[in-house]
C-alpha positions in Angstrom: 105.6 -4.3 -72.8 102.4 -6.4 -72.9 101.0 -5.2 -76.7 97.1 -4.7 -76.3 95.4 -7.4 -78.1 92.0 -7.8 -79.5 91.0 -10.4 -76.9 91.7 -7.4 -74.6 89.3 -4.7 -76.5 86.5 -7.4 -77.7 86.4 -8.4 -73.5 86.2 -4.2 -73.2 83.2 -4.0 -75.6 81.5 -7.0 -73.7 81.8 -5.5 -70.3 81.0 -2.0 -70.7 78.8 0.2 -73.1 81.3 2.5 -74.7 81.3 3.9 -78.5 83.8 2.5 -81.1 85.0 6.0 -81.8 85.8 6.4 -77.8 87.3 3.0 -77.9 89.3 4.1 -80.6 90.6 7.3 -79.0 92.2 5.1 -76.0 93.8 2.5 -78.3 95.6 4.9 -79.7 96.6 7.0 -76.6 98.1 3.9 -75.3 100.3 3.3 -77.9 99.5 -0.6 -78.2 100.1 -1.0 -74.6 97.9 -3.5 -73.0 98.8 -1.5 -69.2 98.6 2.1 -70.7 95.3 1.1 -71.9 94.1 -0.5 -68.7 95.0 2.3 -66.8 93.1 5.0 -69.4 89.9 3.2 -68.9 90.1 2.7 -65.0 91.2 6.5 -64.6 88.2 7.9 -66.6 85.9 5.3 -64.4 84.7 3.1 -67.1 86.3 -0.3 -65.4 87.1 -1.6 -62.1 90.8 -2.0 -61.9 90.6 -5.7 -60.5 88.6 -6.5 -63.7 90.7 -4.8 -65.4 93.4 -5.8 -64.0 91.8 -9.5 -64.8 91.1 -9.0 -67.9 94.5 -8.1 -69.0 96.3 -10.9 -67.3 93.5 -13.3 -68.5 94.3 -12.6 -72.2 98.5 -13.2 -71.9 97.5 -16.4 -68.8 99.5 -14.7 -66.6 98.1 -14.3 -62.6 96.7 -10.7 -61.9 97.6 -8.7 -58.5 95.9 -6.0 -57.0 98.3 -3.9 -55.0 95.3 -2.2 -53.2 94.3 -5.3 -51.5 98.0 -6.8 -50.7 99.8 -7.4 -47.2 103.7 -6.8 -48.0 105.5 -8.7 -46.4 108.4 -5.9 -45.4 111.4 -8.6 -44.6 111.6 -9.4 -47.8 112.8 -5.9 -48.4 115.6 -6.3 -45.9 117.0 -9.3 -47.8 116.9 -7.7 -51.0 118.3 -3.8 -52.1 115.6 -1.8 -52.3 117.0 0.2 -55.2 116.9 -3.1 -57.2 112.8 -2.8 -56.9 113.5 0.9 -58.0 115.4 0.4 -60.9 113.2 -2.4 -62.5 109.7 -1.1 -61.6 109.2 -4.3 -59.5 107.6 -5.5 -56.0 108.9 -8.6 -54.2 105.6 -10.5 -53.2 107.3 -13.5 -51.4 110.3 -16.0 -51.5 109.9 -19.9 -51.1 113.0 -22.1 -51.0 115.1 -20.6 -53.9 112.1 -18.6 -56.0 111.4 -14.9 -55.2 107.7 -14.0 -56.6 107.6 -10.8 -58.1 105.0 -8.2 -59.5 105.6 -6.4 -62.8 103.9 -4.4 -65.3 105.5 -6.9 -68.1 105.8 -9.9 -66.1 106.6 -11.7 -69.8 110.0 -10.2 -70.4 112.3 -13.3 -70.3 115.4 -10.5 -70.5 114.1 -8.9 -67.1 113.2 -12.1 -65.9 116.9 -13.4 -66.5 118.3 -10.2 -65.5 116.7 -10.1 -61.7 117.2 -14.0 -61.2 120.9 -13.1 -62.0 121.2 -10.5 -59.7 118.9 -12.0 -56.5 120.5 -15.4 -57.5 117.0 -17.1 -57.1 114.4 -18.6 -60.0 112.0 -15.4 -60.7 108.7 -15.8 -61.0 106.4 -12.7 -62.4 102.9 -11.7 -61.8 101.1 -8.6 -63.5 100.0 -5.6 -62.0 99.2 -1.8 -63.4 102.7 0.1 -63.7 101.5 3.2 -62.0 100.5 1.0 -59.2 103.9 -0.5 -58.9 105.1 2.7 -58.9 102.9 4.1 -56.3 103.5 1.2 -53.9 107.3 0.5 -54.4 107.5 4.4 -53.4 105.0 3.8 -50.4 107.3 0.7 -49.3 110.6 2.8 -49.4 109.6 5.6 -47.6 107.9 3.3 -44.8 111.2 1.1 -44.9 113.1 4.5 -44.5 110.7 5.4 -41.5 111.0 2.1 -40.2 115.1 2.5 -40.5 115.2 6.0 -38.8 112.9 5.3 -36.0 115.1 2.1 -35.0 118.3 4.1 -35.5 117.2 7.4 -33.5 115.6 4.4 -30.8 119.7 3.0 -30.6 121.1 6.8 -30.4 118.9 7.8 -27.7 119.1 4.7 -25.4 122.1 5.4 -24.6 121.3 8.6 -22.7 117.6 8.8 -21.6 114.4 6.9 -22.8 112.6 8.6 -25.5 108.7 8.7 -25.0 106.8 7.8 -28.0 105.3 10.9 -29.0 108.7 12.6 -28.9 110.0 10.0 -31.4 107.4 10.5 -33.5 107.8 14.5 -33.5 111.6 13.6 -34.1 110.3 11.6 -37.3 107.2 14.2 -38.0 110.6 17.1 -38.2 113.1 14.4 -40.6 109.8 14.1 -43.1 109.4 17.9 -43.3 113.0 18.3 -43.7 112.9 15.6 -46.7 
């Protein structure tokens, strides 16, 4: 967990107007967490969520990622288990030669660092983003990777028999979401 710091609330104070007592009320909702914190303050509109965002990484020098404004490169995904992005509340950005980029809402824990290098077998590299973004996203991902999987798979079935048009392949999808 990335513990909110004072750099964090004094960079708060300087960007927005907001009343000690209010400030107070949000440091201790979030429970000394630099992210809950974040998140508190961009939900209730008083910050941007890329400056934010910014500010956050800025204070622990760590690079800042707004999902909102990323291309995902879905490949990636096909290399690497989904689940394993489940289970650790992570995003695969890229891969270059041996080191797999990845975004995290506590892209400073060595043990989860060590732990995902282990299992990819690749040097990790971690950049921060909110956690309910991550979660948002890495749910967004896996149910367009599952779309992706099910279209291709009902495209093999049927070309054995007869073509399938497009729209019909898409009400064959439109039914497996409702039935999810």
């Amino acid at each position: 967990m990335l513990y909110l710091k004072d750099e964090i609330i004094l960079a708060v104070k300087k960007s927005v107007i907001i009343s000690e007592r209010a400030l107070q009320v949000y440091i201790k909702k979030s429970k000394c967490s630099a992210d809950c914190f974040g998140t508190m303050l961009i939900r209730d509109g008083i910050l941007s969520r890329g400056y934010m965002g910014r500010i956050i990484s800025d204070s622990f020098n760590v690079s800042y990622v707004e999902l909102s404004s990323t291309l995902f490169y879905l490949n990636i995904f096909e290399l690497i288990p989904t689940e394993l992005f489940l289970n650790f509340n992570v995003i695969p950005l890229y891969a270059i030669a041996d080191t797999v980029t990845l975004v995290s809402s506590d892209p400073l824990n060595n043990d989860l660092k060590k732990k995902l290098s282990n299992l990819l077998r690749s040097e990790v590299n971690m950049v921060y983003s909110f956690s309910d973004e991550i979660i948002f996203y890495l749910y967004k991902i896996n149910n367009e990777l599952l779309l992706n999987n099910e279209a291709v798979n009902m495209t093999i079935k049927s070309s054995n028999n007869f073509y399938i048009e497009k729209d019909q392949l898409m009400h064959k999808l439109a039914n497996y979401l409702i039935k999810r």
